[in-house]
C-alpha positions, 0 to 999 in steps of 0.5 A, a space after each residue: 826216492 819214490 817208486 812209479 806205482 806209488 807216485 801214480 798212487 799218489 798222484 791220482 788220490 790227491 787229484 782226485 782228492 781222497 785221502 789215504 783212508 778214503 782210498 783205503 775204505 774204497 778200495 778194500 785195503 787199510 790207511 797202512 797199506 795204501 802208505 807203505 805203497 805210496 811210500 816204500 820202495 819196492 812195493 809188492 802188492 798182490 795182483 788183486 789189491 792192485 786191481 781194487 786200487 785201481 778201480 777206485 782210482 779210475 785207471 788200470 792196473 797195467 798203468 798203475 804199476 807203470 806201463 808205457 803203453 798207457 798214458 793216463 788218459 787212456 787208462 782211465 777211458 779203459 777202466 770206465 768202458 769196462 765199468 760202463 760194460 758191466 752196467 744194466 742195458 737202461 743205464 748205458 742207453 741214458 750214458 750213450 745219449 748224455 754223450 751224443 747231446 755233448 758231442 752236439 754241444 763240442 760241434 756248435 
């Protein structure tokens, strides 16, 4: 039977699909280790793995390890605001107006 953390794992690679080495390479971490959580129960990943995982996948950790107060949705728009955050001012002007001239569009 697989775990949450690791069927999250593994739903979102394949959705987005990475394979176990690309996941690996993107997140720092080795093929094995990225199997051993998609596929061992109970996992025990360290707070910082599990943060560099799921920045390359997208999401927060909260929803990674399984939280209900966290769809996938909404981890997903966390983990970008908080990208979006750390960007140079320029870069997030451009990212603002892509959003405005979508919004227009969504309203016609």
């Amino acid at each position: 039977m697989q775990n949450k953390l690791g069927a999250r794992i593994k739903a979102l690679r394949t959705d987005k699909k990475l394979t176990l080495d690309q996941l690996a390479e993107l997140s720092g971490s080795s093929k094995s280790y990225i199997w051993e959580l998609e596929n061992k129960n109970p996992p025990r990943p360290s707070a910082e793995k599990l943060a560099d995982i799921a920045k390359a996948l997208g999401v927060t950790a909260d929803y990674l390890i399984g939280s209900d107060e966290q769809n996938r949705t909404q981890a997903e728009d966390i983990a970008f605001f908080r990208q979006y955050s750390g960007l140079p001012d320029d870069t997030r002007k451009v990212l603002r107006d892509m959003a405005e001239s979508l919004a227009k569009l969504g309203k016609k």
